[in-house]
C-alpha positions, 0 to 999 in steps of 0.5 A: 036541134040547131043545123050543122055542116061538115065538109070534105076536102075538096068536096062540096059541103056534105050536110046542109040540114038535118032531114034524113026522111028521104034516106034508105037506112035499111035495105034489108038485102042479105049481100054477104056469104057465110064466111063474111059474115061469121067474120063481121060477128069476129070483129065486134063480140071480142070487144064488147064481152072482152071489155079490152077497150075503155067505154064508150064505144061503138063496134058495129058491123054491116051499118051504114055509115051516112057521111052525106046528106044526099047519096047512098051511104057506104056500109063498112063490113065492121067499124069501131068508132072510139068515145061514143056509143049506141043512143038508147032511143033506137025507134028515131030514124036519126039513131039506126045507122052511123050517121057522121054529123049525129055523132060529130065524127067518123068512125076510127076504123073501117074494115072491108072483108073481101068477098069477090072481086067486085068490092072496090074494097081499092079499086074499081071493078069494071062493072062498077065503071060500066054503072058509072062510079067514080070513086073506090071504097077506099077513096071513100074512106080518105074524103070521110077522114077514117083514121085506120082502113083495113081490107082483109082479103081471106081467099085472095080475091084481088090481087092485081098490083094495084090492089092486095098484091098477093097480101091477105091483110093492109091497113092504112092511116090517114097523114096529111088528107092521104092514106099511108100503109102501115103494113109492111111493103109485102103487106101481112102474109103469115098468121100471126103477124100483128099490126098495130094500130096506136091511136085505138089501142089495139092491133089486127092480126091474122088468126088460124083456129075454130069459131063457131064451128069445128073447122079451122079457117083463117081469120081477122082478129083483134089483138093486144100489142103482144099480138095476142088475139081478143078472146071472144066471150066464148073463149073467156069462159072456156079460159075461165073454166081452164084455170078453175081446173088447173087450180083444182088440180093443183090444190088436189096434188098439195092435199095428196103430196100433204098426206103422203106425209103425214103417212110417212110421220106416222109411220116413223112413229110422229104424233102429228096431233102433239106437233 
């Protein structure tokens, strides 16, 4: 396998070879609490079984992304990367994680769920500055070239001006090396208020509802350009289901409406077998 190189702007050169031995590419350290992570599976499942974009593509959630060949990847809390997918071979180090220059471009989009506040989903906490890093999450995100960013912050864990501002969602694209809000100012407060992302084919909206237990929590959801959300495997067949019988129904109502009328012909003395 020839070597390759990419670079970030203003950054040295983040692949020199192809060794990735000395990389840790499962920890198998569990950093998520329920709700984040019953939030991840939200993220990834409706696109697969809902077939809602064109194959290929990855969908993944809590995976490494390598976008360097020396230094700790960053682990987006799910990403969807268009016109690629999963290599069959998953026993080759170089096919368990979302390695950038295997699969010759980074992900379209990243989202962050914020859990605490001490993500640097956009900021740096003051604990990550005490451990003596430099850059956020987001500044992450803007050297890798992610075209989409998102940060979902369902219990209002961060936010100081510089950060949420009181949003529950933010998304940003990439223009000219730097990321700029899509979201409206305030950003998206309400349920139900899509935004959307046109290079994906796809928005994120705010959902309020029941997913995998009987208890409606908010969510971040997947939607069409109506701001319809994703349906999740589930919820195809429960729709599924749901028309069969509103068809059965509805086949049951002509057949009575029918013979209540041949009742009434006969009753007016019609021979219905002569018609």
């Amino acid at each position: 396998m020839t070597q390759q190189a990419f670079e970030i702007e203003g950054s040295e050169e983040i692949v020199t070879e192809l060794d990735i031995s000395h990389l840790v590419i499962e920890d198998d350290t569990p950093v998520d609490n329920f709700q984040s992570e019953v939030q991840q599976r939200l993220l990834v499942e409706p696109l697969y079984s809902s077939k809602a974009l064109p194959v290929p593509f990855l969908a993944a959630a809590n995976v490494g992304l390598f976008y360097k060949l020396k230094g700790d990847p960053i682990v987006p809390d799910a990403m969807l990367s268009l016109g690629v997918q999963r290599p069959d071979d998953l026993s080759q180090r170089r096919n368990r994680s979302y390695f950038v220059w295997e699969f010759g471009k980074a992900p379209d989009v990243c989202i962050e769920i914020v859990s605490n506040a001490e993500g640097d989903e956009l900021t740096l906490s003051k604990k990550s500055q005490q451990k003596g890093k430099t850059v956020s999450k987001k500044d992450i995100y803007t050297q890798i070239g992610v075209p989409y960013y998102a940060v979902f912050d369902p219990l209002r864990q961060t936010q100081g001006e510089h950060e949420m501002n009181k949003a529950l969602l933010r998304v940003w694209t990439i223009a000219s090396g730097r990321y700029v809000e899509v979201t409206p100012a305030e950003g998206i407060i309400e349920v139900g208020q899509p935004v959307w992302l046109d290079t994906i084919g796809l928005g994120l909206t705010l959902w309020e509802g029941q997913f995998e237990e009987d208890v409606t929590r908010l969510w971040l959801r997947w939607c069409d350009r109506q701001g319809q959300v994703i349906p999740t495997g589930a919820e195809g067949q429960e729709a599924e289901r749901q028309r069969a019988n509103t068809e059965h129904q509805r086949a049951e109502a002509e057949r009575q409406r029918a013979d209540r009328l041949a009742e009434q012909l006969r009753a007016m003395g019609v021979n219905l077998d002569e018609i």
